[in-house]
Structures are given as structure tokens and as C-alpha cells.
C-alpha positions as CSV (number, residue, x, y, z in Angstrom):
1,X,-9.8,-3.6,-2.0
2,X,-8.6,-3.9,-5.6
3,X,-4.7,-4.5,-5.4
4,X,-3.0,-4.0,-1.7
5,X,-0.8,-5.6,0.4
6,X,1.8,-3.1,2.7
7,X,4.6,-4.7,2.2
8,X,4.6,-5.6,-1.1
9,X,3.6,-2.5,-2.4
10,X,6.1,-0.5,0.2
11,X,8.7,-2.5,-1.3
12,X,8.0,-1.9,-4.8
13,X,8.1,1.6,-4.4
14,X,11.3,1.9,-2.6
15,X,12.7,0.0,-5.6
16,X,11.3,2.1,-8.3
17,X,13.1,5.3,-6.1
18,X,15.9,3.4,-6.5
19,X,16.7,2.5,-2.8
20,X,14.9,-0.4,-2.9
21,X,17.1,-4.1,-1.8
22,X,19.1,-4.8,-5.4
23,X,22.5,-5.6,-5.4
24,X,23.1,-4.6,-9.1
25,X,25.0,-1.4,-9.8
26,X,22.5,1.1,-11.2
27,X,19.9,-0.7,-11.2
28,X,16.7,1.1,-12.5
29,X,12.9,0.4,-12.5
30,X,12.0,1.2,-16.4
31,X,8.2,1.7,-15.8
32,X,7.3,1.7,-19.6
33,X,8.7,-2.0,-19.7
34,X,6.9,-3.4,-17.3
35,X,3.9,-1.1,-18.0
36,X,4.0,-3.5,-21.8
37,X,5.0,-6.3,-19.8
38,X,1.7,-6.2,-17.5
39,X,-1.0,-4.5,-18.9
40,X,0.0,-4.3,-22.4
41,X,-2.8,-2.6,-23.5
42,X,-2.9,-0.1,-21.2
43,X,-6.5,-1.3,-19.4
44,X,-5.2,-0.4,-16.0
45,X,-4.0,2.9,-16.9
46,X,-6.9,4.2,-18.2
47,X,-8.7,2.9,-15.8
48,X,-6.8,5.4,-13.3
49,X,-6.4,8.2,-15.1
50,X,-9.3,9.0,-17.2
51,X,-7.5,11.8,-18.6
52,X,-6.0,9.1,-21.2
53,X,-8.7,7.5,-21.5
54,X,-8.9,8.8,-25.1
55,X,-5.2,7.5,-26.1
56,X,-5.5,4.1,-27.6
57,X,-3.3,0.9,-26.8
58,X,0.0,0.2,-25.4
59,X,0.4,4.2,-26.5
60,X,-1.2,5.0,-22.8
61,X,2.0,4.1,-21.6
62,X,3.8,6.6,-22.8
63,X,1.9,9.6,-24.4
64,X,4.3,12.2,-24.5
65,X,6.1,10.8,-27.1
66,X,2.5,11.0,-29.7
67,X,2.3,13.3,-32.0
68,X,0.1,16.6,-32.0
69,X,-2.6,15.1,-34.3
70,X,-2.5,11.8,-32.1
71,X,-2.9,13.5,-28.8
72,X,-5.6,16.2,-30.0
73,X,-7.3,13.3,-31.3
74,X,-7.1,11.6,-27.8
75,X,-8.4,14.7,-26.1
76,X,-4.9,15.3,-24.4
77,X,-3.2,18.5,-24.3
78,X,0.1,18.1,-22.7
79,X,0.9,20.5,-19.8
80,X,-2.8,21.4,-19.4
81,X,-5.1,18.0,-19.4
82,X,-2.2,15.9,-18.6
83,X,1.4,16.6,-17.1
84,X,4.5,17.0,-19.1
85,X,6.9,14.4,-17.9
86,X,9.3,15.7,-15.2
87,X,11.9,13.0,-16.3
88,X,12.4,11.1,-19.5
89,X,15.1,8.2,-18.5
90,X,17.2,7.2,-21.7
91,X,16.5,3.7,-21.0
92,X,13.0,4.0,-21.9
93,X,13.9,4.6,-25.2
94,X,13.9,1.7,-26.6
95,X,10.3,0.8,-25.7
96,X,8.5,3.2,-26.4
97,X,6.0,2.8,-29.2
98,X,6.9,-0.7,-29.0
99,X,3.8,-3.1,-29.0
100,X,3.7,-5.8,-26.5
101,X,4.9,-9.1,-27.0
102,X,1.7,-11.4,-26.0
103,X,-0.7,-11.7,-23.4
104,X,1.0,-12.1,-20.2
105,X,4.4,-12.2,-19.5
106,X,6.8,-15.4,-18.6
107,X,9.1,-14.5,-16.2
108,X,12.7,-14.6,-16.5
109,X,15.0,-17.8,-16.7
110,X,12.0,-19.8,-15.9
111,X,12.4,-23.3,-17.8
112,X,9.8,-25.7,-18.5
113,X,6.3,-25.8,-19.8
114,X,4.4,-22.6,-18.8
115,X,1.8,-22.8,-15.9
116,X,-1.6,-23.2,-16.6
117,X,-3.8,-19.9,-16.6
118,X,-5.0,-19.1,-13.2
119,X,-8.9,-18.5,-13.2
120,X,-10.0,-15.3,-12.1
121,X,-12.6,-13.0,-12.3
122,X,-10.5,-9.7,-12.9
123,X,-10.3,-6.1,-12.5
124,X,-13.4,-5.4,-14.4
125,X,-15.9,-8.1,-11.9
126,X,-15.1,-5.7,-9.1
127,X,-15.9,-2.5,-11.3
128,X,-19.3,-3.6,-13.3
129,X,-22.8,-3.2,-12.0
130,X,-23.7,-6.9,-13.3
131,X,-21.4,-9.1,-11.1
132,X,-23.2,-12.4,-12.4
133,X,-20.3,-12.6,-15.0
């Protein structure tokens, strides 16, 4: 089990198709935001889809928008070793090739002192053969 839970994840998907519960006009899910936002270095990305595994950084994220040298470098031929995008939303312009801002993120209108880091063993404990970490 490495990240599951039904509902959660049913209901994060209806929102990022847009029919999700959201009572903002036009609301959209901009997945290269929160992809900065929460795994900023792309870590989890490449950890599902080796076929980037080659593309440094937050550049995972979006690697479409690399240039030739950057992607032949990576390993990455667009359209044959990884999918052209079917849709390139307008709002994701604005991030991309953006760096992200820290290592976690604080969310929104949240006042106060931050909370202290939770302990955790992370992805990479449930993925290594030495699991005395």
C-alpha cells in the first residue's frame, strides 16, 4: 500500500475532471502547481514513470516545454519514449520552468506559527532493500 484511500482519491479525481464539489466558477485543477507544490523536485514522478527518469528537477513536471538538447540529453524523445501532451491549459503557463518555492508547502490562509514536521519514514523506506533506515 503506498498512497490509497477510496474516497479521497475518487474525489480528487472527479475534481481534477472538473466535476468535482467546488462552488467557484471555472474552477480548474492546474497539475503543474501542485506538482511544485508537493514534490518539487519531481521524486515521485520519476519514481512512476521511469521514462523521465533522465529529466532533472522540478523540469519532470513538465517536459514538453525542454528544449531538444535538454530532452535528448534526458533520454526523452517526445511522441515516441514519452507522450506529447494532449492538452496544454493556458493557466499552466505561468509555472512552468518555475523552481519551487521551499520544501513543503503551507497551506492557504493558515495563520500562526507553522506545525512542527511530522516524522516519517517516507516513500523511499517502503521502496529500499535495507529497511533498517
Amino acid at each position: 500500500k503506498v498512497d490509497y484511500d477510496v474516497c479521497s482519491n475518487y474525489g480528487n479525481w472527479l475534481y481534477s475532471a472538473g466535476i468535482g464539489n467546488d462552488p467557484r466558477d471555472n474552477r480548474k485543477f492546474n497539475m503543474i502547481k501542485q506538482g511544485l507544490d508537493y514534490d518539487g523536485n519531481g521524486d515521485y514522478v520519476r519514481l512512476w514513470v521511469p521514462e523521465l527518469q533522465g529529466v532533472k528537477g522540478a523540469d519532470v513536471h513538465s517536459p514538453w516545454a525542454l528544449s531538444g538538447a535538454a530532452l535528448s540529453q534526458a533520454g526523452v524523445t517526445l511522441g515516441d519514449t514519452y507522450p506529447q501532451p494532449v492538452v496544454t491549459a493556458p493557466e499552466w503557463s505561468r509555472h512552468i520552468n518555475q523552481r519551487p518555492q521551499g520544501p513543503s508547502p503551507r497551506p492557504r490562509g493558515r495563520r500562526g506559527p507553522a506545525p512542527a514536521p511530522v516524522q516519517h519514514r517516507g516513500i523511499d523506506f517502503y521502496f529500499s532493500r535495507k529497511k533498517d533506515v
